[in-house]
TORDRENBA-307965 format. One record per residue (C-alpha): x, y, z; residue number from 0. Coordinates in steps of 0.2 Angstrom, whole numbers, m for minus. Layout:
N
{atom {X, Y, Z}, NUM}
...
END
This chain:
372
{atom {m321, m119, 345}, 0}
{atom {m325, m104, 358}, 1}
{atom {m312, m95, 365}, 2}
{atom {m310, m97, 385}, 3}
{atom {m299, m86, 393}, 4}
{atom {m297, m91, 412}, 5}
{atom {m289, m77, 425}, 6}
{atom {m287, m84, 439}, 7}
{atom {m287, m68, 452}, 8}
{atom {m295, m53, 448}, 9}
{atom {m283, m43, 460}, 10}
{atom {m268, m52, 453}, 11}
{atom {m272, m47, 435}, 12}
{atom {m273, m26, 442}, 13}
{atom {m258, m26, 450}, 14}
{atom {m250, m33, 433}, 15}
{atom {m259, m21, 424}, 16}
{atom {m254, m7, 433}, 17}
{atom {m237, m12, 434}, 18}
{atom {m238, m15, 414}, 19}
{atom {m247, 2, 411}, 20}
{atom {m232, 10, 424}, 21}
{atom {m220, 2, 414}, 22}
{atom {m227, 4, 398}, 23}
{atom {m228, 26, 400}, 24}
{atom {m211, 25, 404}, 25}
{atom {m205, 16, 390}, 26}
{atom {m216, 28, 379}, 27}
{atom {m208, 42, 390}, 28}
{atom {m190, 38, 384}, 29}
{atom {m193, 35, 367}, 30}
{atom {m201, 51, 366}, 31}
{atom {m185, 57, 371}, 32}
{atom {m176, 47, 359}, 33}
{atom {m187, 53, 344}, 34}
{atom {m186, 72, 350}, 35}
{atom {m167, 73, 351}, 36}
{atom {m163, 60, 334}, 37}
{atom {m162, 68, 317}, 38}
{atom {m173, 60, 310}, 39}
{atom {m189, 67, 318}, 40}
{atom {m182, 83, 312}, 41}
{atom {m183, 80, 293}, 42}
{atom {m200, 72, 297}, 43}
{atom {m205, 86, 306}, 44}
{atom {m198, 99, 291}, 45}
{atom {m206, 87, 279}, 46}
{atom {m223, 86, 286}, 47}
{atom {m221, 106, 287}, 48}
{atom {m217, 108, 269}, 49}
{atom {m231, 97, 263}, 50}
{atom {m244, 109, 274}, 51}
{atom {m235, 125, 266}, 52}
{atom {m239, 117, 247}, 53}
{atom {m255, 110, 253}, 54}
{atom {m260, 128, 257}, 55}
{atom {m250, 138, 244}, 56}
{atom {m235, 146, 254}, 57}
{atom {m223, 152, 242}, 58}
{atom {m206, 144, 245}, 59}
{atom {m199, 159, 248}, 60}
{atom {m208, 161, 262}, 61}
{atom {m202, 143, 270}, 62}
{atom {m184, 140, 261}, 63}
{atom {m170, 149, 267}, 64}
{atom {m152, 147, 262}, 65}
{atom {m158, 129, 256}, 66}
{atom {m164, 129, 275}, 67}
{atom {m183, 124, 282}, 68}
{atom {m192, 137, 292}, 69}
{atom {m202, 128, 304}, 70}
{atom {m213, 144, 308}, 71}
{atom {m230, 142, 311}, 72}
{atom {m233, 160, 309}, 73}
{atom {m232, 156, 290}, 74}
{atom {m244, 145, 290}, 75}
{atom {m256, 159, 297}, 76}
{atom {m251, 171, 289}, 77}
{atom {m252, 162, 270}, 78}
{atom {m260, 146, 273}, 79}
{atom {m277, 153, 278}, 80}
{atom {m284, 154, 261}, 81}
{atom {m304, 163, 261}, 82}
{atom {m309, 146, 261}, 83}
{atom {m302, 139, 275}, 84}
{atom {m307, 155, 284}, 85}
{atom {m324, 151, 282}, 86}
{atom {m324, 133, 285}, 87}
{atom {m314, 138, 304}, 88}
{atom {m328, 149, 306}, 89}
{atom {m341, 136, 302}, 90}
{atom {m333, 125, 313}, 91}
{atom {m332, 136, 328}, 92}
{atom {m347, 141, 326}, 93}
{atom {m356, 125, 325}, 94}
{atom {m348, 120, 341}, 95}
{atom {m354, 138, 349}, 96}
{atom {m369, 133, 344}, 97}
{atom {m370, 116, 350}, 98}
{atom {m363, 122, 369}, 99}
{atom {m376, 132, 372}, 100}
{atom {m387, 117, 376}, 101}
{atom {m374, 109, 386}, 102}
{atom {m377, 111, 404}, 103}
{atom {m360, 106, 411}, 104}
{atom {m356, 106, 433}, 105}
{atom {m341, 98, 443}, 106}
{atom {m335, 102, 461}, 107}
{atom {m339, 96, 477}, 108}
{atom {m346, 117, 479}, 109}
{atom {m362, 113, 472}, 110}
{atom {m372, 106, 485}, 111}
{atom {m390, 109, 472}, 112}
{atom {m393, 115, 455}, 113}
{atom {m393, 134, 452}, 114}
{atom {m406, 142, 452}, 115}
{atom {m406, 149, 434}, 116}
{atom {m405, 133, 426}, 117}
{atom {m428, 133, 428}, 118}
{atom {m427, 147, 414}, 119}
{atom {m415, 137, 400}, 120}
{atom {m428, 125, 397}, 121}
{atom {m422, 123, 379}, 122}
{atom {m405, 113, 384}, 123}
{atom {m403, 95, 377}, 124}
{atom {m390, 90, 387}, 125}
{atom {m385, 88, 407}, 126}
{atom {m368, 85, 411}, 127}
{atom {m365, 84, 432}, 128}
{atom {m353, 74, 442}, 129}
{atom {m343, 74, 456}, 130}
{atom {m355, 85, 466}, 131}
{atom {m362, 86, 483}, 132}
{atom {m380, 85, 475}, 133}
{atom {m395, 75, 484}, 134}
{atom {m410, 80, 475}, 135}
{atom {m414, 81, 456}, 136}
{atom {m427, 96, 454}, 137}
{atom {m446, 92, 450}, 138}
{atom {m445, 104, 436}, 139}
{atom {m435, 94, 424}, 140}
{atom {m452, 89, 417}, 141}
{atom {m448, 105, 409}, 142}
{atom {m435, 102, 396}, 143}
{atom {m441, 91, 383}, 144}
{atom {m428, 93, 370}, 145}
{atom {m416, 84, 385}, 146}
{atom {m405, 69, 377}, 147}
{atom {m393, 66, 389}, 148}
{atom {m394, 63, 409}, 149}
{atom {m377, 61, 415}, 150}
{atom {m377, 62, 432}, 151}
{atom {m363, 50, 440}, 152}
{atom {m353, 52, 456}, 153}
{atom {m364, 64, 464}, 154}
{atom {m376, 60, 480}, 155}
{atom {m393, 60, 473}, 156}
{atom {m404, 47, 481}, 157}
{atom {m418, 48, 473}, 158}
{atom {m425, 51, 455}, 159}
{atom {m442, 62, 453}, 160}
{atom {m457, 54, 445}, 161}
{atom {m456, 68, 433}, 162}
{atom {m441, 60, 425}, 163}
{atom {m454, 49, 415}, 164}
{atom {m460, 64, 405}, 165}
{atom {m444, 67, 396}, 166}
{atom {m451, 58, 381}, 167}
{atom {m432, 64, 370}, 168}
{atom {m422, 56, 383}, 169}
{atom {m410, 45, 376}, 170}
{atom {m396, 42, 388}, 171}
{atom {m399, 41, 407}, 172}
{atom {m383, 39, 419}, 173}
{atom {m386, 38, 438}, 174}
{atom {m371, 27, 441}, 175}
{atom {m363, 30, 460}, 176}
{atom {m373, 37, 468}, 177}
{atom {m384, 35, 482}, 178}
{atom {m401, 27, 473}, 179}
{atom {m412, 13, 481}, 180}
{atom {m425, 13, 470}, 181}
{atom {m431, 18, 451}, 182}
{atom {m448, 26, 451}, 183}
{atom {m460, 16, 438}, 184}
{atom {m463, 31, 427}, 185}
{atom {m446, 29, 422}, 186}
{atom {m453, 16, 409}, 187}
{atom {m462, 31, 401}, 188}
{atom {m446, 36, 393}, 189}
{atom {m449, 27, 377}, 190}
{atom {m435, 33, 366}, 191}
{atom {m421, 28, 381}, 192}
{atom {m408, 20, 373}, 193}
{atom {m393, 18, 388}, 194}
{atom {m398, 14, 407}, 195}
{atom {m384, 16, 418}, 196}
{atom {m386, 12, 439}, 197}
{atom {m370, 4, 442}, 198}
{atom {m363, 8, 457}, 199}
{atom {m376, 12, 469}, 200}
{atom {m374, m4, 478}, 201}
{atom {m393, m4, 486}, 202}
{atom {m406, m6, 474}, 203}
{atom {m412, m24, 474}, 204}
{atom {m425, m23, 460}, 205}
{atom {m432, m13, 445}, 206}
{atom {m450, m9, 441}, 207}
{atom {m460, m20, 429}, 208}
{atom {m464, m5, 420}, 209}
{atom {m447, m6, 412}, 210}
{atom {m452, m17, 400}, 211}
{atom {m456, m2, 390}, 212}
{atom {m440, 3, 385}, 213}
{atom {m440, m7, 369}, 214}
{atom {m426, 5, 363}, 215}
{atom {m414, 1, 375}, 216}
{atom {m398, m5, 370}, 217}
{atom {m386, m5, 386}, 218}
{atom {m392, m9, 405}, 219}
{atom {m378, m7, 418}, 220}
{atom {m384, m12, 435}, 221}
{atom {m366, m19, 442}, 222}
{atom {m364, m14, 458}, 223}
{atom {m378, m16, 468}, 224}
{atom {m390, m30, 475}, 225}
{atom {m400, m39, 462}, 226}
{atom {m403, m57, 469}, 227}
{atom {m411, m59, 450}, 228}
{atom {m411, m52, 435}, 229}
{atom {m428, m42, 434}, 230}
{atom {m441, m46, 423}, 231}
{atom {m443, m31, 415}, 232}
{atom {m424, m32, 409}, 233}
{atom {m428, m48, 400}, 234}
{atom {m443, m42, 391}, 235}
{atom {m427, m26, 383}, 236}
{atom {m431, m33, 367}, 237}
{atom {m416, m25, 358}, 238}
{atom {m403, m26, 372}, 239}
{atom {m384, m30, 366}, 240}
{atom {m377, m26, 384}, 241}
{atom {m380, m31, 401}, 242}
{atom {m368, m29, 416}, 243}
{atom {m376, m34, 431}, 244}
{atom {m360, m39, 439}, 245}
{atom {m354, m37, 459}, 246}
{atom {m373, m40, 466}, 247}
{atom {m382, m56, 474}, 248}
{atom {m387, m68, 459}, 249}
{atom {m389, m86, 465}, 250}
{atom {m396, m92, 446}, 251}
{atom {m400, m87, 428}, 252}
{atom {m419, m86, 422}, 253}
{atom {m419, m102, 412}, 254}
{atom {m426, m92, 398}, 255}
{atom {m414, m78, 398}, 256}
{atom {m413, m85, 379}, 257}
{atom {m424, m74, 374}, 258}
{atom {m413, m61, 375}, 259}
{atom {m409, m64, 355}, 260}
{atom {m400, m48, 353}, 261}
{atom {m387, m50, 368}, 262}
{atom {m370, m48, 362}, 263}
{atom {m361, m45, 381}, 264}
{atom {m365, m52, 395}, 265}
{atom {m356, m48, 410}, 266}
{atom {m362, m59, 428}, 267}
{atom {m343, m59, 436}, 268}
{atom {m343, m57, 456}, 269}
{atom {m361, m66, 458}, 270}
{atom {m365, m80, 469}, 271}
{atom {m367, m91, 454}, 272}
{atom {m367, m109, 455}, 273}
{atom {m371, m116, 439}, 274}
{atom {m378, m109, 419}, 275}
{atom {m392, m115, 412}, 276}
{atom {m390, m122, 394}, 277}
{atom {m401, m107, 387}, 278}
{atom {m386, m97, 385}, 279}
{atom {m381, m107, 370}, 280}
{atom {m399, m104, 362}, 281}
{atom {m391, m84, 362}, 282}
{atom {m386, m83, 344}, 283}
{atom {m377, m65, 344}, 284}
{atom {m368, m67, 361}, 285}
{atom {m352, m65, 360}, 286}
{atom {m345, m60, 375}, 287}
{atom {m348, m70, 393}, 288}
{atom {m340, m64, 409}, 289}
{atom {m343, m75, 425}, 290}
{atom {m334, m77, 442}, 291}
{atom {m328, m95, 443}, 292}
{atom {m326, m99, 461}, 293}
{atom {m341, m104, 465}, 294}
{atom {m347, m112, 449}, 295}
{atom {m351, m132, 450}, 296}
{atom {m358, m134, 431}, 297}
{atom {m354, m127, 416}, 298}
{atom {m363, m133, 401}, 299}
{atom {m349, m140, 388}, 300}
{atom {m359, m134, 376}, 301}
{atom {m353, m115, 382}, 302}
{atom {m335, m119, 381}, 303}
{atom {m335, m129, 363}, 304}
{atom {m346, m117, 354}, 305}
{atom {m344, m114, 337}, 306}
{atom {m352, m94, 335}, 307}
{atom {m336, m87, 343}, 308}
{atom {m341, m83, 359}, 309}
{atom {m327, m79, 370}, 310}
{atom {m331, m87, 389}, 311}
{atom {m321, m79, 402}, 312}
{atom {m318, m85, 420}, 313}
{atom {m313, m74, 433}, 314}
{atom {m304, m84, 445}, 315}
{atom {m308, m77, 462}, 316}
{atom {m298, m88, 476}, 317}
{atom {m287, m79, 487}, 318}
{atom {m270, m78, 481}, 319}
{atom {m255, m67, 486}, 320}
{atom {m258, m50, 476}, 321}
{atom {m245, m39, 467}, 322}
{atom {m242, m22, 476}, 323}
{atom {m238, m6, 466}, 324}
{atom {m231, 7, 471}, 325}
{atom {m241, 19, 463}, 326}
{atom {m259, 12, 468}, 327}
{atom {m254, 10, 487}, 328}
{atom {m271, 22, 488}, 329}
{atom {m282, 19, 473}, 330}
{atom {m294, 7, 484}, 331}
{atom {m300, 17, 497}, 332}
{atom {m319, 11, 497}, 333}
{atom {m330, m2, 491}, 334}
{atom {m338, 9, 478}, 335}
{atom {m322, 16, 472}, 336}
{atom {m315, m2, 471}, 337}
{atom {m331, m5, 460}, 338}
{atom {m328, 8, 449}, 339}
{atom {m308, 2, 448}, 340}
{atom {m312, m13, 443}, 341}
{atom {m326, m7, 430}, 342}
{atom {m313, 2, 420}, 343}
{atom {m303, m13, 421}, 344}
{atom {m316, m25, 414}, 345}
{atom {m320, m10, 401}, 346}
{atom {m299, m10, 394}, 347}
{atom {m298, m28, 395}, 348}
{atom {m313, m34, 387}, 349}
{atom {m310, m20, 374}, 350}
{atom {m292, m28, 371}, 351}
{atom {m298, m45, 364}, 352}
{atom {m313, m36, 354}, 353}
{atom {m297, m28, 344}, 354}
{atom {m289, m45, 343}, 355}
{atom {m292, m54, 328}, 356}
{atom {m292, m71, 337}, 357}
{atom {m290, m76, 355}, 358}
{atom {m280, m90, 363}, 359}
{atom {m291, m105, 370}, 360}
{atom {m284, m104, 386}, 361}
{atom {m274, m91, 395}, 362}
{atom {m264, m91, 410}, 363}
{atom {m262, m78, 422}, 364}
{atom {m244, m77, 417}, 365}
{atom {m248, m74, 398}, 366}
{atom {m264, m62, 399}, 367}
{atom {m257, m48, 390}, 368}
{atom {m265, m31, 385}, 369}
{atom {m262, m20, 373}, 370}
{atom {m263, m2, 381}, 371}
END
């Protein structure tokens, strides 16, 4: 049998899982406490410091005293750090000296454009820049073609340069929230691309044909936006195990989205929906499907009694009266940020019953629990 876990309000289950993760950091709050004050996190704590002493040839002179333990930490500097574990240290810090100087890392809203220096360190393999004020991604990223990793989330860049397809290395690309319409064809040309990240954008309504390229890709995230289909070229991803194209216009499935044969998660909650075609159970590796139930007429039986595993999940979206916490009064304050709200959510939620080794048939919106 699969495992169908109904919710039946997406807003509902939030404000329970706030309130539960409130209550839950509270509890974790006063049993620290308890543990910090009992003696028994004392001898622990004098236990695990002699171990370390032994481990790293303290003599016991240094740690006993009077039949006492000297919690100190200076010892274990002073006589712990043998030549070897000097060098190791060194190795390790100098390894990740090493590796941060081709990080390019910027944050803050002060940045309205990239600095001007960053055209001469061409040699960087990595961009790290969110939560920024800046539009235009520079044409002379053609430049750095050792470059990896594109995470450029939460910033207000509305267009990608056509030169973005000459980064023949890149491997992760993340545009997610900001302000995109569009994805230039020459994007395709990114052969070794593995992730694709555009959620969030909430206006582009189709994707280049000339994304069939990308046979490397693995994960496609275009939630969020206004795909009335799934494009073409995302069903021609040959090695795709993840695709969220969730919160945007779908009216139907491709009737041969079965071949997808490498699709393990498929997330299609808060669509326009109606019915799913029986292809889906032609999916051999899916594990993982996510739909919005409301407005769902047919469901093939075949979904809900199969025997591979999968786990079908209905989000139940009908109005019902929500759960107000006091703590997230102003966590909503936009559509996009309620997007990327209910992202996370999704994300701990269907990362909770991936860690559980089995699932309950059906669940109720008074029994979902989660583990966080």
């Amino acid at each position: 049998m699969g495992h169908q876990v109904i919710i039946f309000d997406f807003s509902l289950i939030r404000g329970l899982w706030e309130a539960r993760v409130k209550k839950n950091k509270e509890r974790q709050r006063k049993e620290k406490e308890r543990l910090e004050k009992s003696s028994l996190e004392k001898i622990k704590q004098e236990w695990n410091f002699i171990l370390e002493c032994r481990k790293k040839g303290v003599p016991q002179s240094k740690y006993l005293k009077n039949g006492f333990v000297d919690v100190d930490e200076k010892i274990l500097d002073t006589y712990g750090k043998t030549p070897q574990l000097q060098k190791k240290h060194a190795l390790s810090d100098e390894a990740n000296k090493e590796r941060s100087k081709f990080i390019f890392q910027l944050s803050g809203e002060q940045w309205t454009e990239f600095p001007e220096s960053l055209k001469d360190q061409t040699y960087l393999k990595e961009w790290h820049v969110n939560n920024t004020l800046i539009q235009v991604i520079p044409d002379y990223i053609a430049l750095f073609q050792d470059l990896r990793v594109l995470e450029l989330s939460k910033n207000q860049i509305s267009h990608l340069p056509v030169e973005i397809g000459r980064l023949k290395n890149l491997k992760v690309l993340n545009v997610s929230f900001n302000n995109l319409k569009s994805v230039p064809p020459e994007l395709g040309d990114c052969e070794n691309l593995e992730k694709l990240d555009l959620s969030g954008n909430m206006e582009i309504r189709e994707l280049p044909f000339e994304l069939s390229n990308l046979k490397q890709v693995t994960v496609v995230d275009v939630s969020a936006n206004k795909f009335p289909s799934i494009p073409i070229c995302v069903l021609r991803m040959s090695n795709l195990q993840w695709l969220d194209i969730s919160s945007n216009n779908l009216r139907d499935l491709p009737e041969d989205i079965d071949r997808l044969d490498q699709l393990q998660t498929l997330l299609l909650q808060k669509n326009k929906l109606t019915y799913l075609p029986r292809a889906l159970v032609n999916m051999p590796k899916l594990s993982m499907l996510v739909v919005s139930g409301d407005d769902l007429v047919e469901i093939p039986t075949a979904i809900c009694e199969s025997t591979t595993g999968l786990k079908f999940i209905s989000l139940k979206d009908s109005p019902v009266e929500t759960i107000v916490c006091e703590d997230t009064e102003e966590i909503i304050e936009s559509e996009r940020e309620r997007e990327q709200f209910e992202k996370e959510f999704m994300k701990v939620y269907i990362e909770d019953l991936k860690e559980r080794d089995s699932a309950p048939s059906y669940t109720t919106k008074i029994l979902l629990s989660l583990h966080l």
